[in-house]
C-alpha positions in Angstrom: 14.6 -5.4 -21.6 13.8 -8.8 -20.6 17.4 -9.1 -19.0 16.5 -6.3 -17.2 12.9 -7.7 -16.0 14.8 -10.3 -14.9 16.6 -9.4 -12.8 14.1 -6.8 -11.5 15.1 -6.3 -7.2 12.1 -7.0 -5.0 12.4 -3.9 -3.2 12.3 -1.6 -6.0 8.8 -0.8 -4.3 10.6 1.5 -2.2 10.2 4.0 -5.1 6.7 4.4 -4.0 7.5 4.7 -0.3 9.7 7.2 -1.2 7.7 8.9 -3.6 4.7 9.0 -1.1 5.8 9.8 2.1 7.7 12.7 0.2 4.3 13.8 -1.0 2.6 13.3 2.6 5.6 15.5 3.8 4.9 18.4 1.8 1.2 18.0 2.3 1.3 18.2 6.2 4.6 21.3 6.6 2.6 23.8 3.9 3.9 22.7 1.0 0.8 21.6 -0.5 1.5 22.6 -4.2 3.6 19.6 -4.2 2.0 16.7 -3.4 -0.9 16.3 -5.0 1.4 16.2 -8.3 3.6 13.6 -6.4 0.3 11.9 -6.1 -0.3 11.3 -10.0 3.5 10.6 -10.6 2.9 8.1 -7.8 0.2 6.3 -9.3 2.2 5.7 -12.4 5.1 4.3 -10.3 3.0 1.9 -8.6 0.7 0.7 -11.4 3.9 0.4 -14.0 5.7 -1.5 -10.4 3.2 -4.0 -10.3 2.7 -4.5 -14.1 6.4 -5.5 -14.2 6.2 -7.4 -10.9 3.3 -9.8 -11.9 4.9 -10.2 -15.6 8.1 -11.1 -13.8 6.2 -13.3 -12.2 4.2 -15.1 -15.1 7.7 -15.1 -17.4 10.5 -15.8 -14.5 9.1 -18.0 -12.2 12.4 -19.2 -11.6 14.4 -16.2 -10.8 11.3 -15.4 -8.4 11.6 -18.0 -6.4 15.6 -17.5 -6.5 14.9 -14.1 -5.1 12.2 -15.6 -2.7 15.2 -17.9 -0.9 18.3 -15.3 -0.9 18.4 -13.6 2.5 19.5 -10.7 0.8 17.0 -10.0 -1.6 13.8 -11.9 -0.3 13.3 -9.2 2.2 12.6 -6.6 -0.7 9.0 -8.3 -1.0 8.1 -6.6 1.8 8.0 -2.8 0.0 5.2 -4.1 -1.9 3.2 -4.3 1.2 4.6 -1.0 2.6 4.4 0.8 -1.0 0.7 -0.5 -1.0 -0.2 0.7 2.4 1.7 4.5 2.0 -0.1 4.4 -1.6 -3.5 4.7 0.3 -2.4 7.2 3.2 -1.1 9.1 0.6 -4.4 9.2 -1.6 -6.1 9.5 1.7 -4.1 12.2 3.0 -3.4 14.0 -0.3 -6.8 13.6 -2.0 -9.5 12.6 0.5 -10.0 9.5 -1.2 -11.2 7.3 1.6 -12.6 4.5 -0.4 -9.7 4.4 -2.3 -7.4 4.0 0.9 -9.5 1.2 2.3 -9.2 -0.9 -0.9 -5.8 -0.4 -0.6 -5.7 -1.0 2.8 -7.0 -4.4 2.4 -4.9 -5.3 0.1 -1.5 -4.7 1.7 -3.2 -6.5 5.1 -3.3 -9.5 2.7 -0.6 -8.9 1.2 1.6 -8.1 4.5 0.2 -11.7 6.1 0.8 -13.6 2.9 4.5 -11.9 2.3 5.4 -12.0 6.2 4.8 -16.2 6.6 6.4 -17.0 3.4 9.6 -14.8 3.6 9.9 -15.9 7.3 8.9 -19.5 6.6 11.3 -20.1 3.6 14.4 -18.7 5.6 13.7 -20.7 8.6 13.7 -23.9 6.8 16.0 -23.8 4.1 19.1 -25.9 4.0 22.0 -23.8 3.5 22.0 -20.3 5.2 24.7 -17.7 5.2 26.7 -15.9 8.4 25.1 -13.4 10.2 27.5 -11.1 8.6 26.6 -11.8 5.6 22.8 -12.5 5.6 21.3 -9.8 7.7 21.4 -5.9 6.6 19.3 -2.9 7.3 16.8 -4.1 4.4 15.4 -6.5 6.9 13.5 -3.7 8.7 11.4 -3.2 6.0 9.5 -6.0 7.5 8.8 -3.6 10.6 7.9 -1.1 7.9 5.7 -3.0 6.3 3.6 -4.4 9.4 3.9 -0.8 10.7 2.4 0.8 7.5 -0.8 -1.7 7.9 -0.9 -0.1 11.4 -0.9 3.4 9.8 -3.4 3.6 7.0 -5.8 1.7 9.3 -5.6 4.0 12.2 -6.2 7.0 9.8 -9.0 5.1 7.6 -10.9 3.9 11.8 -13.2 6.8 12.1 -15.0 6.0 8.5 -15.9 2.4 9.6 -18.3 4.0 12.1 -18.9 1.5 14.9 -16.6 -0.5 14.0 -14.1 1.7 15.1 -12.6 0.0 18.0 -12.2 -3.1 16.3 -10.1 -1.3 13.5 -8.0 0.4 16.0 -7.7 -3.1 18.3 -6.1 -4.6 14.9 -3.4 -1.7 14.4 -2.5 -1.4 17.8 -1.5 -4.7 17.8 0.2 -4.7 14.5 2.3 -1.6 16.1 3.2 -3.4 18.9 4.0 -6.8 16.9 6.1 -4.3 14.6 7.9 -2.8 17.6 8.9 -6.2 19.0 9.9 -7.2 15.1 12.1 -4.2 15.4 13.8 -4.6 19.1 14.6 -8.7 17.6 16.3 -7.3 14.1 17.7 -4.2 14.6 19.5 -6.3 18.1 21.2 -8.6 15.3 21.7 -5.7 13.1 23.7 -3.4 15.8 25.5 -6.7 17.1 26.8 -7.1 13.2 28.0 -3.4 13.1 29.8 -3.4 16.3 31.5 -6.9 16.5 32.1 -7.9 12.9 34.4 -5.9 10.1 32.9 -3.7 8.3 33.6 -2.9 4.5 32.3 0.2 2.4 30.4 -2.3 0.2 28.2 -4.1 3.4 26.7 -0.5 4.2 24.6 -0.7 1.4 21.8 2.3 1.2 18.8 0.5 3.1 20.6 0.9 6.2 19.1 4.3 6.5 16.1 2.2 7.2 17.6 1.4 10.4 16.3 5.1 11.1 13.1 4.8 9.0 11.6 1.7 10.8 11.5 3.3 14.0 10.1 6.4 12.3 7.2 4.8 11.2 6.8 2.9 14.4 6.5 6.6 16.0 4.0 7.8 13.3 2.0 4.8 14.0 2.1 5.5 17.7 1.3 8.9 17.5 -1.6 8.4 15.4 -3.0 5.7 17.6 -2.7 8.4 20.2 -4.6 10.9 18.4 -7.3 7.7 17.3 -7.8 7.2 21.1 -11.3 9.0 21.9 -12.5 6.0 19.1 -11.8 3.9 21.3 -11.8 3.0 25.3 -8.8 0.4 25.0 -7.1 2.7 23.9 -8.1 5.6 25.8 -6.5 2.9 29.3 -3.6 2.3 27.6 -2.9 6.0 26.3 0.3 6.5 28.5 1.8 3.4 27.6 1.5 4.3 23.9 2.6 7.7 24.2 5.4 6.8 26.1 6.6 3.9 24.0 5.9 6.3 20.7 8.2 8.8 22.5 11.0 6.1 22.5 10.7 5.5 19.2 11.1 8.8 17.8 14.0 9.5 20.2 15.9 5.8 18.5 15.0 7.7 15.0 16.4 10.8 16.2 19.8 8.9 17.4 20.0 7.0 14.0 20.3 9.9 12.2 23.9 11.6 13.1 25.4 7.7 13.1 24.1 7.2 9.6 25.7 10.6 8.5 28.6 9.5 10.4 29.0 6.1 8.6 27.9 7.7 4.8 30.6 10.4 5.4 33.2 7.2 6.2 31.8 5.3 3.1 32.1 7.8 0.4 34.3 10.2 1.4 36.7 8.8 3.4 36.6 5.0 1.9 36.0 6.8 -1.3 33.2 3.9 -2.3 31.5 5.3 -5.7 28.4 7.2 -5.1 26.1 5.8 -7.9 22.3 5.1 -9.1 21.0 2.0 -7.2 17.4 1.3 -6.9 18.0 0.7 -3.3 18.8 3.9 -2.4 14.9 4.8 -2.3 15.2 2.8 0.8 17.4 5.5 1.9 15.2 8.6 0.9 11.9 6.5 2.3 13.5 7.9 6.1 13.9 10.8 5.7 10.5 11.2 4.6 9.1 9.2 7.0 10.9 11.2 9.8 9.2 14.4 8.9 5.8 13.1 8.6 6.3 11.1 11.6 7.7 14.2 14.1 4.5 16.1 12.7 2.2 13.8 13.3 4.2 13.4 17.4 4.0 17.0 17.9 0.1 17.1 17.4 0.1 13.6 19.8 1.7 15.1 23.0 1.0 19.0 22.3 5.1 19.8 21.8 4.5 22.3 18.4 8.4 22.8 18.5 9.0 19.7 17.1 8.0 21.5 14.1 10.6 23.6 13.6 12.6 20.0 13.1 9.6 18.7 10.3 10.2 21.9 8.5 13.8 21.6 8.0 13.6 17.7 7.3 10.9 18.2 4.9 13.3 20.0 2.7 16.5 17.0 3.0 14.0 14.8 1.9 12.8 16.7 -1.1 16.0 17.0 -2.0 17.0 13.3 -1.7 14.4 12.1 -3.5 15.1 15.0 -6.7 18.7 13.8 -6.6 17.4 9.8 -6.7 15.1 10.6 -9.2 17.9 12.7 -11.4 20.4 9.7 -11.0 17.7 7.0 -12.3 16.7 9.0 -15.2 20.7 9.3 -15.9 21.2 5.7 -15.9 18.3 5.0 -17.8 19.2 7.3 -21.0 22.9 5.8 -20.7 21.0 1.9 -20.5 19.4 3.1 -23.3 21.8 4.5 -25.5 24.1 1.5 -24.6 21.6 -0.8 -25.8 21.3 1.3 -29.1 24.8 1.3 -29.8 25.3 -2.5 -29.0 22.3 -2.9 -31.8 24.1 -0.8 -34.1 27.6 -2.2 -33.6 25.7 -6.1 -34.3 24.3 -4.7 -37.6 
């Protein structure tokens, strides 16, 4: 167990992203009966998540800060800001809970400025740095995702500060558009790295589905600024800009997704790589989620309802990607667990 706390990934907050934007999904294509269940299973996740995250804190300071300098891993603090932010549209979205939502809307802005400065800050300076190949992945977008899930949950939360409105939406628009630009810088290095370096089955690890879901929640940001826009004249002058710029975005999701199936077909059926639990892979149903959600919330934006003929069928991949993710961890779990037993036994 303490091994195992340990060694705990940063980004295992993607289980909540996952978990939540699943549960949004089903709230917003009729499937209702769902997601508020998600909801309390949710909670759970994210109260037990940060229980283990601040005791991993107090007891491995070390391995912490180990985590904090590796360009691989250091990037997984950013699903606590995203899990944080999804958390609140989902209790927003699911259960009406608006003072809940704004809490937790405070506290991933926090979180999201504190996490974003560090991460950034700490890989600038350090000393010794890998290759490009070898240091950047597709977990890097969750810093998009997590500057672009501030931008949601405070464009859905505007209309209950009153007055204040404008100044609410001013703040997320440009938190989107500082999240677009993070994008158009990363996923430039990212692409480069596919197309001009070897690639192995091990380097496409499963967050490089979130080469699809940072643009996805760059659209559902977008499109909600769009539908937030009679709140607010800025946004009512820059409304074509916004829709138009939203409408790139979902079309880059859109492309992402046959290439991603293209290069998972080449990893694990053609390279034969072993398809096993990994806590990253909730960075891969996270996406697919988000996707759904995120064409939903377009179709309302620019009046095209026949986008929702493509939210309905996604709704359903991403329920089942998040069953067979669940399924696998509880697997490995009981076999953890009855190794552990047997190892006890065997010592006595």
């Amino acid at each position: 167990m303490t091994s195992g706390l340990a060694s705990l990934h940063p980004a295992y907050f993607a289980l909540v992203m996952a978990t939540g934007i699943v549960s949004i999904a089903c709230r917003l294509t009729g499937l209702s009966a769902l997601a508020a269940p998600l909801l309390w299973l949710n909670t759970v996740f994210f109260i037990g998540l940060w229980a283990l995250t601040l005791l991993r804190i107090a007891r491995f300071p070390a391995e912490v800060a180990g985590d904090l300098l590796d360009h691989g891993r250091s990037v997984g603090f950013f699903t606590a800001v995203a899990a944080t932010c999804v958390m609140g549209s989902q209790w927003l979205i699911v259960a009406g809970a608006w003072g809940i939502a704004a809490l937790l809307w405070t506290i991933g802005t926090i979180l999201w400025a504190a996490i974003t400065y560090t991460v950034f800050a700490v890989l600038t300076i350090k000393s010794e740095k890998p290759t490009l190949a070898e240091g950047i992945h597709g977990g890097w977008l969750v810093s998009v995702v997590a500057a672009q899930s501030v931008a949601v949950l405070g464009t859905q939360l505007a209309d209950g500060f009153g007055v204040r409105a404008p100044h609410v939406l001013l703040s997320c628009l440009v938190m989107w558009l500082g999240g677009g630009m993070l994008y158009i810088w990363i996923i430039s290095l990212i692409f480069y790295r596919y197309t001009f370096f070897v690639m192995l089955p091990s380097d496409l690890t499963p967050p490089y589905w979130i080469n699809m879901g940072a643009v996805a929640i760059s659209t559902l940001a977008g499109a909600l600024l769009v539908l937030a826009a009679p709140l607010a004249p800025l946004l009512r002058d820059v409304l074509p800009f916004v829709k138009g710029l939203t409408l790139m975005f979902w079309a880059t999701a859109t492309w992402w997704i046959p290439m991603l199936v293209i290069l998972g077909f080449w990893r694990h059926v053609y390279r034969r790589f072993p398809l096993k639990y990994d806590p990253l892979y909730w960075g891969a149903v996270f996406p697919l989620g988000m996707y759904t959600v995120a064409t939903v919330r377009l179709a309302q934006a620019i009046d095209a309802p026949v986008l929702l003929i493509i939210a309905r069928v996604f709704v359903f991949v991403a329920l089942a990607a998040w069953t067979a993710t669940l399924v696998a961890w509880i697997r490995q779990s009981i076999g953890d667990i009855t190794s552990r037993r047997r190892a006890r036994s065997a010592v006595t």
